[in-house]
C-alpha distance (Angstrom), angle and dihedral (degrees) to the residues before:
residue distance angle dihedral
X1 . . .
X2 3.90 . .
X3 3.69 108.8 .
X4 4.06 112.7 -135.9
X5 3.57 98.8 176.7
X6 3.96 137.2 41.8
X7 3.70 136.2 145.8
X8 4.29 114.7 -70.6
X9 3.69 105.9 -104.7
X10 4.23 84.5 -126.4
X11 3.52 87.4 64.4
X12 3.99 117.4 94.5
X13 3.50 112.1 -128.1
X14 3.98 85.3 -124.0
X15 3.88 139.5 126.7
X16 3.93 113.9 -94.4
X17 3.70 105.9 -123.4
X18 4.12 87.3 -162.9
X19 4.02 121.5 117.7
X20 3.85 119.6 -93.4
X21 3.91 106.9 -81.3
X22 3.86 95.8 4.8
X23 3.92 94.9 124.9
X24 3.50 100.3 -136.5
X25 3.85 94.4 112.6
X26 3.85 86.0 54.1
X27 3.83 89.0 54.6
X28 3.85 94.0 46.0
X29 3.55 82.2 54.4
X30 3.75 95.5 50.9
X31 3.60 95.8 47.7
X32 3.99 91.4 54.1
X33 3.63 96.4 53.2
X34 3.79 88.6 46.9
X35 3.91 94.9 53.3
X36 3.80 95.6 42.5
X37 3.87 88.4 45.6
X38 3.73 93.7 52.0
X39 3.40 95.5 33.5
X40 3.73 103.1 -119.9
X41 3.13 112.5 135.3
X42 3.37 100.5 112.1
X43 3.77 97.4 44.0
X44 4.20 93.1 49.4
X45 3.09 124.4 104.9
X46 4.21 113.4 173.7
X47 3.77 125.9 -162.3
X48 3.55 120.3 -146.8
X49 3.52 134.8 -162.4
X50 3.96 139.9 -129.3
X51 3.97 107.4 -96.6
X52 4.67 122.4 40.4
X53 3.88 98.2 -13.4
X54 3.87 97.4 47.9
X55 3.99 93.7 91.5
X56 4.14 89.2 51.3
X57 3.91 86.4 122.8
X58 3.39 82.2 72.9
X59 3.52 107.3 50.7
X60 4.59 95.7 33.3
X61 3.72 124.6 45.9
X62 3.68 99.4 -136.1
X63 3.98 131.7 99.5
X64 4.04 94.9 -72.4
X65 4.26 107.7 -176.9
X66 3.97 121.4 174.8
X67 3.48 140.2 -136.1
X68 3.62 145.2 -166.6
X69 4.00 119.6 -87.8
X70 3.58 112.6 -62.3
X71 3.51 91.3 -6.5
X72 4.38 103.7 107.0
X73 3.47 93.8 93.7
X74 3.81 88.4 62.5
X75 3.48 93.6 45.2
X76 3.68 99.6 38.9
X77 4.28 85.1 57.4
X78 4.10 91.9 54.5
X79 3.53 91.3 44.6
X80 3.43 99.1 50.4
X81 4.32 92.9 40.4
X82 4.02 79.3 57.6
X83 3.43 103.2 46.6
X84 4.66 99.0 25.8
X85 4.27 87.3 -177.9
X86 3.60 94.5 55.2
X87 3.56 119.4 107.1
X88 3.94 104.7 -135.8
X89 3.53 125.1 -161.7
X90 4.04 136.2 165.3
X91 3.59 130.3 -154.2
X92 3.69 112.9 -150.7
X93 3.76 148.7 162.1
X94 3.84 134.4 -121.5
X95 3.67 83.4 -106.4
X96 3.67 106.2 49.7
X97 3.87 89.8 38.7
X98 3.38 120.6 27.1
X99 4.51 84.2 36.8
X100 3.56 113.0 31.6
X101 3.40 103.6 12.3
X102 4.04 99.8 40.9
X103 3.92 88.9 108.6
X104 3.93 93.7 45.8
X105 3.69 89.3 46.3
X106 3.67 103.1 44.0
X107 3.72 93.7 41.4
X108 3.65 98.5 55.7
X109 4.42 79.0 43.2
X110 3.58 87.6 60.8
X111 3.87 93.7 44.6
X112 3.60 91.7 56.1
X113 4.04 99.1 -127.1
X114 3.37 116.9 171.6
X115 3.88 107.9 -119.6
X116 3.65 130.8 120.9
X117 3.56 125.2 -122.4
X118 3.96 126.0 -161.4
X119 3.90 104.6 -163.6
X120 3.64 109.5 -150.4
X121 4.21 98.4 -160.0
X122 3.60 103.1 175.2
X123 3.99 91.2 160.4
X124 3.68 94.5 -123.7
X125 3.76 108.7 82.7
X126 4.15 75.3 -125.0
X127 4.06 100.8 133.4
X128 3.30 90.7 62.1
């Protein structure tokens, strides 16, 4: 039998912590196929917030740092001016982007850095 779907390699083989039907597995997912597929993994370097998505060095096997709430953007901009060939991405929450770290996030937006944001809106403030 031909198999046509397996586990990403960038995906820990470990126990999601998340609630029932959050979605964050599915995005942990996501973002492993992604990196293996465009072969980043050793270029990627994700940010992760205080609140769900701070233990995602557990769950991806790619340089995971954290930050303070709303506060990835900012972090994500002087990681990325130190290291230009990096691919940068952060993982937040309605609440610690589109709240706390609105300023952070449409500043460096408006500046043009070159970071990649996944924007985990799950409409009830609940990530963070």
């Amino acid at each position: 039998m031909k198999k046509v779907f397996e586990r990403p390699r960038l995906l820990k083989p470990a126990t999601f912590h998340f609630c029932p039907g959050c979605g964050h597995n599915i995005l942990h997912r996501v973002i492993a196929e992604l990196m293996e597929e465009s072969d980043f993994r050793e270029r990627a370097i994700m940010i992760a917030p205080v609140g769900c998505a701070v233990l995602s060095y557990f769950y991806l096997d790619i340089d995971v740092t954290e930050a303070p709430h709303g506060r990835c953007t900012a972090v994500a901009t002087g990681i990325k001016r130190a290291i230009p060939n990096s691919l940068v991405l952060t993982y937040q929450g309605d609440g610690d982007l589109a709240s706390i770290g609105a300023g952070e996030t449409l500043h460096a937006a408006g500046r043009g850095e070159k970071v990649t944001t996944v924007y985990v809106n799950n409409t009830n403030y609940g990530m963070t």
